[in-house]
C-alpha positions as CSV (number, residue, x, y, z in Angstrom):
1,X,0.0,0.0,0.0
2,X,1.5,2.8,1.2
3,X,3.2,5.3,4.5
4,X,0.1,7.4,5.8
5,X,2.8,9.9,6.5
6,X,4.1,10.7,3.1
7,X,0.2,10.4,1.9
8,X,-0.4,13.6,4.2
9,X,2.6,15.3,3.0
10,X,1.2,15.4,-0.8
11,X,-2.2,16.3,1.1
12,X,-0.8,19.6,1.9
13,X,1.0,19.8,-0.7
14,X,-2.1,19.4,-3.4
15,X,-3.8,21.8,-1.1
16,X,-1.2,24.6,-0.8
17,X,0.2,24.2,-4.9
18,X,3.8,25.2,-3.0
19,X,6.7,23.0,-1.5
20,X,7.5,26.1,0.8
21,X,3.7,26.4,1.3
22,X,3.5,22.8,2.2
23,X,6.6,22.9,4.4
24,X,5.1,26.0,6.6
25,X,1.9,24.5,7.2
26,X,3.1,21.1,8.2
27,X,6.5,22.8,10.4
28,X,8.7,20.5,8.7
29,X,11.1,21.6,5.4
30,X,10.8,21.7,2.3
31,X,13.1,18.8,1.8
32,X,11.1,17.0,4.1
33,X,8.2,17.3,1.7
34,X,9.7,16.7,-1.4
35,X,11.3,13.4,0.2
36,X,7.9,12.4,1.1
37,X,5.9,13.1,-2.2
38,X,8.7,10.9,-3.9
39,X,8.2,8.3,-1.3
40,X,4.6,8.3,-2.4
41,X,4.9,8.1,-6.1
42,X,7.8,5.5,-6.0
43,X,5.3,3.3,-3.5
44,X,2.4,4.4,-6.0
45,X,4.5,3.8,-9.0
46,X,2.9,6.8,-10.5
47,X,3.9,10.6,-11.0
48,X,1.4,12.4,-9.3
49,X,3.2,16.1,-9.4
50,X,4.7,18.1,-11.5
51,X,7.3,20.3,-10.5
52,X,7.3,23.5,-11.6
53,X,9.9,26.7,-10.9
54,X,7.8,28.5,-8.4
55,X,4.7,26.1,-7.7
56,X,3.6,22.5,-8.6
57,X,0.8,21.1,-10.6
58,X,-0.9,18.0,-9.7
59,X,-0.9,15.5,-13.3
60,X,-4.3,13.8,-13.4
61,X,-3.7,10.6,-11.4
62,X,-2.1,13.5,-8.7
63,X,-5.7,14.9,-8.9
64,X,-7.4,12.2,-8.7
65,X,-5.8,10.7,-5.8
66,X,-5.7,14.2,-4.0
67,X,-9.6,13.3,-4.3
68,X,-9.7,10.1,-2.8
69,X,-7.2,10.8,-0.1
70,X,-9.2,14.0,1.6
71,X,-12.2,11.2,2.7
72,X,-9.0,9.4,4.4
73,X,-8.3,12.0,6.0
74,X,-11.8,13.2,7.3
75,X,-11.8,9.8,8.5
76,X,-8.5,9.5,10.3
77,X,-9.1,13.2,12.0
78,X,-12.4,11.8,12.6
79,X,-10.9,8.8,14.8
80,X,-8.6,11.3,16.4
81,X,-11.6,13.5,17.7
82,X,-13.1,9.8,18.8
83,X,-10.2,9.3,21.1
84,X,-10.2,13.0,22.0
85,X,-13.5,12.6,23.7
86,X,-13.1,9.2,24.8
87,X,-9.7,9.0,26.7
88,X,-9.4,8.6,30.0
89,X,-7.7,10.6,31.4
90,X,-8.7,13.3,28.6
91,X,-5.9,14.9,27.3
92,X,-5.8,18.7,28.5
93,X,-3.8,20.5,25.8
94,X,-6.1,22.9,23.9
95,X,-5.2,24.8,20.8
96,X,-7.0,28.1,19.8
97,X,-6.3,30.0,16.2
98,X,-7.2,33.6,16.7
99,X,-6.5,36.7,14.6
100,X,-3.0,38.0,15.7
101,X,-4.1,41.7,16.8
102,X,-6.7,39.8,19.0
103,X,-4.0,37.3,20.1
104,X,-1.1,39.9,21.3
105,X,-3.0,43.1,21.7
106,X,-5.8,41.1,24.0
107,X,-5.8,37.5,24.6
108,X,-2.8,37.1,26.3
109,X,-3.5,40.0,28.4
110,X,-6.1,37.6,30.2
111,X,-4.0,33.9,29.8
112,X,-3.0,34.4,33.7
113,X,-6.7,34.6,34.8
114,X,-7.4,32.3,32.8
115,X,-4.7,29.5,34.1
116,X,-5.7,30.3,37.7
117,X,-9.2,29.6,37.2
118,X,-8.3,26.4,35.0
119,X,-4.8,24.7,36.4
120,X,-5.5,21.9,34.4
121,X,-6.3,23.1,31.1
122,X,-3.0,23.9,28.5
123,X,-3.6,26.5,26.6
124,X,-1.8,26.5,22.9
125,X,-2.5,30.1,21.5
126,X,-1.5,30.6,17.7
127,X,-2.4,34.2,15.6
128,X,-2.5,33.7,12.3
129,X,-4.6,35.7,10.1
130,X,-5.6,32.3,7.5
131,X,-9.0,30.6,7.7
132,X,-7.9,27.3,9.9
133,X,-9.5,24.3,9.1
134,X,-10.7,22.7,12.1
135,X,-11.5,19.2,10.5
136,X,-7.8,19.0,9.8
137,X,-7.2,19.4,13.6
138,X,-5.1,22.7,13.1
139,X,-6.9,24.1,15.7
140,X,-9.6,23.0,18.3
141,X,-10.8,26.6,18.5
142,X,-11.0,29.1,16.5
143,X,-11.7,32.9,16.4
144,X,-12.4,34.6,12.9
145,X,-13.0,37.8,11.9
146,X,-15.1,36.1,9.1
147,X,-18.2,33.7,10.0
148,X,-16.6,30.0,9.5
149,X,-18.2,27.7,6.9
150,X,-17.0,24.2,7.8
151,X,-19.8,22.5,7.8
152,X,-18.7,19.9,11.0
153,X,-18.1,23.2,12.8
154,X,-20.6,24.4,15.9
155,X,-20.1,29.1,15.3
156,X,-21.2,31.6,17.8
157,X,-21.3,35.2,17.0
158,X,-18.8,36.8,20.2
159,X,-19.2,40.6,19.6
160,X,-17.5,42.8,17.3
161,X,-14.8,44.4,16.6
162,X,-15.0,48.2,15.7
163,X,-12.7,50.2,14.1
164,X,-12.1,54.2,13.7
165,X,-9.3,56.3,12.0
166,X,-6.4,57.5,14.8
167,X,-3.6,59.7,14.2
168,X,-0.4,60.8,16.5
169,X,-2.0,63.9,18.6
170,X,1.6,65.5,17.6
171,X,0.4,64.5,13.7
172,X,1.2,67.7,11.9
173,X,-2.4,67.6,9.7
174,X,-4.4,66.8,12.8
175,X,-6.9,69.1,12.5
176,X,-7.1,69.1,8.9
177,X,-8.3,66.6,6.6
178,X,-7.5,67.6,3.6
179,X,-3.9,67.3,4.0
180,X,-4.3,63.7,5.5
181,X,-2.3,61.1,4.4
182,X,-3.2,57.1,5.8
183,X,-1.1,54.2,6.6
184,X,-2.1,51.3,4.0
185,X,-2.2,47.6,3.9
186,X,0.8,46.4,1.5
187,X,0.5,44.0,-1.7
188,X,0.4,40.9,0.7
189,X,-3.1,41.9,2.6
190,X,-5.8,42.0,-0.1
191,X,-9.5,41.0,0.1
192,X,-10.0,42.2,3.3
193,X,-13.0,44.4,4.6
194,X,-11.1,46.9,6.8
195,X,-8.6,48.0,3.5
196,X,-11.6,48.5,1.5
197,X,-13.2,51.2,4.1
198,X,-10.2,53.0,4.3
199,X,-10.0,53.6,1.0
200,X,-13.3,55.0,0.5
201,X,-12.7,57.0,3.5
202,X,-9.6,58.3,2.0
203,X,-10.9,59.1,-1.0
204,X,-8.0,59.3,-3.6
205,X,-6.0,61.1,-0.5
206,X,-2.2,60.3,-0.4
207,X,-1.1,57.0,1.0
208,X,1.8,57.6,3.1
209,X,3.0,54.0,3.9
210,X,2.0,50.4,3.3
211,X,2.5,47.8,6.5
212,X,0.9,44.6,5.8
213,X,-0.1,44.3,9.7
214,X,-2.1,46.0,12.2
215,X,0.9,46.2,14.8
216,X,2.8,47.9,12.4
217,X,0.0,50.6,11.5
218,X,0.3,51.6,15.1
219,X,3.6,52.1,15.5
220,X,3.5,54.5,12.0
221,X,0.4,56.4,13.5
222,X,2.4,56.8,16.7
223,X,5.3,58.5,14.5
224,X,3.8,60.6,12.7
225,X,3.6,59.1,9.4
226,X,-0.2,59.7,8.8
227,X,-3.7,58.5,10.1
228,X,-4.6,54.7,10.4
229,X,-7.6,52.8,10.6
230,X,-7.5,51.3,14.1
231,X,-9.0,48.6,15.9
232,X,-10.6,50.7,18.5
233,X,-10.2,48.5,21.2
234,X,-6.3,48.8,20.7
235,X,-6.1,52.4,19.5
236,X,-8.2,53.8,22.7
237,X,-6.0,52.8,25.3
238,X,-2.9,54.4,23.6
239,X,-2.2,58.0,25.0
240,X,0.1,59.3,22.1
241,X,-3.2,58.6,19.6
242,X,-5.9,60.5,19.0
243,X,-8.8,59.6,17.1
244,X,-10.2,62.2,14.2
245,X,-13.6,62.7,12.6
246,X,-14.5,61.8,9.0
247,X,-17.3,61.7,6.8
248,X,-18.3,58.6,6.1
249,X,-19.6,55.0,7.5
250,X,-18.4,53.5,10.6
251,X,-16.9,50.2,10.1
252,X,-16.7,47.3,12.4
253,X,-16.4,43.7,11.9
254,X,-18.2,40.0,13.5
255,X,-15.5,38.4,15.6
256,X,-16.8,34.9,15.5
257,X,-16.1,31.6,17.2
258,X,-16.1,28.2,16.2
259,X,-15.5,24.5,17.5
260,X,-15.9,20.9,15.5
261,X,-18.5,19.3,16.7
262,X,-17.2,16.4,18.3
263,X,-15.1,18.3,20.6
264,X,-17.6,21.1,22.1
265,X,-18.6,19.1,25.4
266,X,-15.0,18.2,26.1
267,X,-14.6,20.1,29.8
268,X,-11.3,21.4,28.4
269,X,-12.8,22.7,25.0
270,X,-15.7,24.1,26.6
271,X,-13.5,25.9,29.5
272,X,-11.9,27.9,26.5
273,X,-14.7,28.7,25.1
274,X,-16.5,30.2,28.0
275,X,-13.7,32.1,29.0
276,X,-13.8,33.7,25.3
277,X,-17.2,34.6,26.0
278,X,-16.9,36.2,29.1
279,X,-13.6,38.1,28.6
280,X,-15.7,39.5,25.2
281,X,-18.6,40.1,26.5
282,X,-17.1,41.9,29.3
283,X,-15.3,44.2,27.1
284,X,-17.4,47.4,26.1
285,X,-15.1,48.0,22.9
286,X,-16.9,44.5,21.7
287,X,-20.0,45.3,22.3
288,X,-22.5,43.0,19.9
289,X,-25.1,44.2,18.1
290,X,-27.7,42.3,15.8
């Protein structure tokens, strides 16, 4: 037949098109994939990539195999979550994806409450801006910024997120708009909601800088280099910023969680996820609405 292991590797590498891709997602390198996928088609005896300069194609057996293998691995995830929630004693190590500004700007501002009130519960915390799938185990929690659409997923609408524009109170064109120039998102961040609101607010303005994350943006609006469109949450609590009035549509976004099915009664699982709730719903700056 053949090794599960090198099967997974051209998994994520049918998935991702890349060997670097590939190599990120399963934190191994890229040799370590392309020894794999060769293991696979010499126990296959059948060419199931090709190997381009920048990317890979799959050749049609590739394809077609890609096809059959996801059900494998549904299943084998599947019989993972099984054990999950049948062990005894459970196993106490959670992992929660989360946006990074949420996960360094606010999460782990709470992760010492959060240990005292749950000694037993390990808490693995990644930010990572990507859509994770949780059917693929790559989390066992996730918070999104976008509703998730796995359908073996269990989503609950936490609050949202709102955001405003901020500027240094020491920005030269504080008080006037017209000579406003705003921090961007670079060629990296595209399709996202937040970009496309600051452009209509800015309104064929200057750009003065592109920083392809939301940290970043607050350092340049702390310099001096031009108004940002802020997180409010994060932005309010800073006392070099000051935030400045526009015309145009507020703009806030759904900050969403979600949980496979299978694990949402686990004690540990659902200790997470009530302390999400609460530390949300006790924030003002996330205040829900319908």
């Amino acid at each position: 037949m053949f090794d599960w292991e090198n099967m997974r590797h051209f998994l994520a590498l049918a998935r991702i098109g890349t060997f670097s891709g590939a190599a990120r997602s399963l934190k191994v390198d890229h040799a370590t994939v392309s020894r794999r996928l060769s293991a696979l088609e010499d126990e296959m005896k059948t060419r199931l990539v090709e190997r381009l300069p920048r990317s890979c194609k799959l050749t049609h057996a590739g394809q077609r195999v890609f096809e059959l293998a996801q059900g494998m691995e549904d299943h084998a995830y599947s019989i993972e979550r099984f054990l999950d929630v049948s062990l005894s004693p459970p196993r106490h190590k959670v992992s929660l994806s989360a946006p990074p500004v949420l996960v360094a700007s606010y999460l782990v501002k709470h992760l010492a409450d959060f240990r005292i009130a749950n000694p037993g519960v390990q808490l693995s915390l990644s930010g990572e801006p990507r859509q994770v799938s949780l059917s693929r185990r790559e989390a066992d929690i996730a918070l999104r910024l976008v509703r998730p659409t796995e359908a073996t997923t269990v989503v609950r609408k936490l609050g949202r997120m709102s955001f405003d524009l901020y500027a240094s109170k020491d920005y030269p064109h504080l008080h006037d708009p017209a000579a406003w120039e705003f921090i961007s998102y670079d060629a990296g961040v595209v399709d996202i909601p937040q970009l496309t609101w600051l452009m209509n607010v800015a309104a064929g303005r200057p750009i003065a800088c592109e920083i392809g994350d939301i940290t970043g943006h607050v350092a340049a609006a702390r310099a001096g280099v031009g108004v940002a469109g802020l997180p409010c949450f994060l932005a309010e609590r800073d006392p070099t910023l000051r935030r400045v009035a526009y015309d145009g549509e507020r703009f806030a976004r759904d900050i969403w969680m979600a949980v496979h099915r299978d694990l949402r009664r686990l004690p540990q699982v659902r200790a997470v996820m009530d302390f999400l709730l609460k530390i949300i719903a006790d924030n003002p700056a996330f205040k829900a609405s319908d």
